[in-house]
C-alpha positions in Angstrom: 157.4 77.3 61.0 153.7 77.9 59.5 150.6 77.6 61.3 148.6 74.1 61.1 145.2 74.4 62.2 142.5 71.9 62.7 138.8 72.1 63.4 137.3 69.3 65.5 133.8 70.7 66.2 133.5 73.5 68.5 136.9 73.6 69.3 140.6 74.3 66.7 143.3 73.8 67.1 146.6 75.5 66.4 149.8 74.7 65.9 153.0 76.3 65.4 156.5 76.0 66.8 156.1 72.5 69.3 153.3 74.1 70.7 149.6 74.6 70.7 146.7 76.6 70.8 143.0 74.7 71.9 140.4 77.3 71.3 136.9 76.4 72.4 134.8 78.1 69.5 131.6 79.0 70.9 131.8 83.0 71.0 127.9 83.6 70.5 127.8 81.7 74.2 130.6 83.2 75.6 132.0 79.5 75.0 129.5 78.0 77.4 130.6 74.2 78.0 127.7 72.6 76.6 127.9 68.3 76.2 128.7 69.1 72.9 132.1 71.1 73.3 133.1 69.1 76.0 132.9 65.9 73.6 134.4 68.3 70.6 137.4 69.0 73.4 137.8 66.1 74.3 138.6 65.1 70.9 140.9 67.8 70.5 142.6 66.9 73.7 143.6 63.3 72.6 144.8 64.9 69.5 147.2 67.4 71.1 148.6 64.5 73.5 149.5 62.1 71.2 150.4 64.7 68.8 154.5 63.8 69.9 155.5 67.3 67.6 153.5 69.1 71.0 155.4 70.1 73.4 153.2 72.6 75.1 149.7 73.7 74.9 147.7 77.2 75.6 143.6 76.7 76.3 141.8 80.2 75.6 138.7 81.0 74.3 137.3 82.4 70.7 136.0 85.9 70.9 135.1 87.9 74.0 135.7 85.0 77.2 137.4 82.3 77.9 134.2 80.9 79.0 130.7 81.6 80.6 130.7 77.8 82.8 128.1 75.8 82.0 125.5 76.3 79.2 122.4 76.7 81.2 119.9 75.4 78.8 122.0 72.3 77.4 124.6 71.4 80.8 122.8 72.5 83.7 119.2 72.1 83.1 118.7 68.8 81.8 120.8 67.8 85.3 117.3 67.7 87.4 115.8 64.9 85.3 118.2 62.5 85.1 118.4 59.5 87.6 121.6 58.4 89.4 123.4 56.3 87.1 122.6 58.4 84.2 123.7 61.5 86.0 127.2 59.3 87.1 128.2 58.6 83.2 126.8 62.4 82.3 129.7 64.1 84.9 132.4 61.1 84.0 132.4 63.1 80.7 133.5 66.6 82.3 135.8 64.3 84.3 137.5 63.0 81.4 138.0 66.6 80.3 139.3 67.9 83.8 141.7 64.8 84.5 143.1 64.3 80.9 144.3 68.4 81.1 145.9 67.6 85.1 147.1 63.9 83.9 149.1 65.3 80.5 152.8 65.7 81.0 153.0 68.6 78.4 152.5 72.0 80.5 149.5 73.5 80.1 148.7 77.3 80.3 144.9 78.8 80.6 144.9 82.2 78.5 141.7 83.7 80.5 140.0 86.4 78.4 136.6 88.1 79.6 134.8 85.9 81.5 135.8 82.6 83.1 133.1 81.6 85.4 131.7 78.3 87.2 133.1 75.3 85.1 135.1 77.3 82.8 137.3 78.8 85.4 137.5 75.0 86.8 138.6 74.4 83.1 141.4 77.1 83.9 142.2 75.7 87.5 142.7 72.1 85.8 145.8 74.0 84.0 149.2 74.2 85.2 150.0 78.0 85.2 146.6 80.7 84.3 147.5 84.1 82.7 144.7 86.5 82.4 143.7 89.8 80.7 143.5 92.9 83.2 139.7 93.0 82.0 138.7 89.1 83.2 136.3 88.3 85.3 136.3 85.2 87.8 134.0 83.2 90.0 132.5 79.8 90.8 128.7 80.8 89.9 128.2 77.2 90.8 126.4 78.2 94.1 123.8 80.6 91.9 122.4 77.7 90.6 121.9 76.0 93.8 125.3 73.6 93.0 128.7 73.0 93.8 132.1 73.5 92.1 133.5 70.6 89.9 137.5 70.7 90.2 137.2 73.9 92.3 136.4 72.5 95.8 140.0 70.5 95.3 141.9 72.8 93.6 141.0 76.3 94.4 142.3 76.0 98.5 145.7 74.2 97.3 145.9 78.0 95.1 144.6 80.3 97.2 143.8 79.2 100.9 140.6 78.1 102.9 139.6 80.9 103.5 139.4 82.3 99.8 138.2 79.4 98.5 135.4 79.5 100.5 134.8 82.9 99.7 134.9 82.2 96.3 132.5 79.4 96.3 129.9 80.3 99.1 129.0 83.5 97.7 129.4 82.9 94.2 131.0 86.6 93.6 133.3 87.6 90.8 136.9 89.1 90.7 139.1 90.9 88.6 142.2 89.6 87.3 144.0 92.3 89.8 142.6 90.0 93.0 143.0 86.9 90.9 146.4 87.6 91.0 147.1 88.7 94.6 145.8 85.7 95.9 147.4 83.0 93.8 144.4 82.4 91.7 146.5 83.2 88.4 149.9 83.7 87.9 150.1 87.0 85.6 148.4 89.8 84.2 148.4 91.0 81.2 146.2 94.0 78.7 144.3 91.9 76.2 146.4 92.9 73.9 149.6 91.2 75.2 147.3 87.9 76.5 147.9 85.4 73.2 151.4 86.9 72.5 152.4 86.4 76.7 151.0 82.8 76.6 152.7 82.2 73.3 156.2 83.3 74.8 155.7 81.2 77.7 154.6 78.0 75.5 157.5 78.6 73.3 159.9 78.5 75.9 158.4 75.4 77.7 158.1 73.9 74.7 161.5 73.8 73.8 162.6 73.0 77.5 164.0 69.1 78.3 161.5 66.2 79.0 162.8 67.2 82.4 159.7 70.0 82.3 157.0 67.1 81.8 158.2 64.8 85.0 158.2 67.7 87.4 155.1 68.9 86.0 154.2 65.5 87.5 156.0 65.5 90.3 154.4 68.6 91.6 151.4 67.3 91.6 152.1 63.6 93.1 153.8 65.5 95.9 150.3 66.7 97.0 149.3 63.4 98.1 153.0 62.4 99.8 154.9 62.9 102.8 158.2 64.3 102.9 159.8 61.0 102.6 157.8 59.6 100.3 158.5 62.6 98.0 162.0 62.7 98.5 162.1 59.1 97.6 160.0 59.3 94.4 162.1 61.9 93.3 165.4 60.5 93.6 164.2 57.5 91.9 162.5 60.1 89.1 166.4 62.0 89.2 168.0 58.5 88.0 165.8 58.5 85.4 166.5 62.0 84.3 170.2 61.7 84.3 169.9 59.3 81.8 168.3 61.2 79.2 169.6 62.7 76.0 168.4 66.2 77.4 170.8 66.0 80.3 173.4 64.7 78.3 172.7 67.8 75.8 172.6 69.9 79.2 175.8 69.3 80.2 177.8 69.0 76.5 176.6 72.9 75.9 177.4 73.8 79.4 181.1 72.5 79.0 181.5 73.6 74.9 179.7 77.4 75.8 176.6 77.0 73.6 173.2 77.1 74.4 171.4 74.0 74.3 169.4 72.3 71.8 166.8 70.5 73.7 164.7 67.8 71.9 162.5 66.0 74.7 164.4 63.1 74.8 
């Protein structure tokens, strides 16, 4: 299957074999989120959702980092004169960005290349599974400009602990992918090299998965604000529903006739 590419601004999008690739496309700023991209994404985002053909979807960067946070001059600056209704619809924008990547049933994957720093590792946290290049760089620089992290105060001590997290965003430090990975903040390492074709592999196999992938995706993450009961209730209620898709039935025919199975999100 050929590649099918499509340019909405600062950001393309690729795709090829039921998946994805959303590239943000500012490598002269390190792909700095400036209002612009995050509007450009945003478009991008609604395409690759309702796109039905997309099964899975990899976020990266163009050039040397997955992103540099906020563009100082165009994102952060401007934040001191506005008032606070103004201010309210300016960070409803990087919410729509944030929520629409958690909210999407189709797994997500962060391919983190150089630098992913302040709201561009939040970017990354907002994904379902992070694989990063042995020469990336982390940190929630939100605290050097005298702020706090976006999605990183919730998500950051679900991944890696209190006590991390608070390392992490007090002191506004980086770390390598090697400590990334030791404490939960991604989930592989990889050389550069091997980054795109890893995520890829990974994308390509979710991607050809059941619908099954999409609802525990979802279940995963509603179980964080359940009890026990609660969440075993949910899901026996969300099982029901599985067992009557044609996935399952597909599941079990090519168990019983020795095949593998043809999967078709259904």
């Amino acid at each position: 299957m050929g590649k099918d590419e499509k340019n909405f601004g600062s950001v393309n999008v690729i795709e090829q074999d039921k998946y994805a690739k959303v590239i943000l496309n500012r490598p002269e700023k390190l792909n700095a989120l400036s209002p612009e991209l995050i509007h450009d994404f945003i478009k991008a985002w609604d395409y690759v959702v309702k796109e039905e053909a997309i099964r899975a979807i990899i976020i990266t960067g163009a050039g040397q980092s997955f992103s540099a946070g906020g563009d100082a001059e165009k994102d952060i600056n401007p934040l001191r004169s506005m008032g606070a209704t103004e201010f309210r619809k300016y960070f409803a924008v990087a919410e729509v960005m944030y929520s629409g990547i958690i909210k999407v049933e189709k797994p997500v994957i962060a391919a983190m290349n150089g630098y992913a720093v302040g709201a561009g590792l939040d970017l990354a946290l907002a994904c379902d599974i992070r694989i990063a290049a042995d020469d990336a760089k982390m940190g929630e620089f939100f605290v050097r400009m005298g702020l706090t992290p976006e999605l990183g105060i919730y998500m950051l001590p679900r991944l890696v602990g209190l006590g991390w997290a608070k390392l992490i965003c007090l002191t506004g430090n980086l770390i390598d992918a090697k400590k990334a990975e030791q404490i939960g903040l991604v989930e592989m390492v990889v050389s550069p090299d091997e980054l795109i074709p890893e995520a890829e592999k990974l994308a390509k196999k979710l991607a050809n998965g059941p619908v099954a992938i999409g609802s525990i995706k979802r279940a995963i993450d509603e179980s964080l604000k359940m009890t026990i009961e609660s969440s075993v209730d949910y899901i026996s209620r969300l099982q029901y529903e599985l067992s009557n898709t044609e996935d399952h039935k597909e599941a079990i025919t090519s168990w019983l006739e020795k095949r593998k199975p043809v999967f078709q999100g259904k």
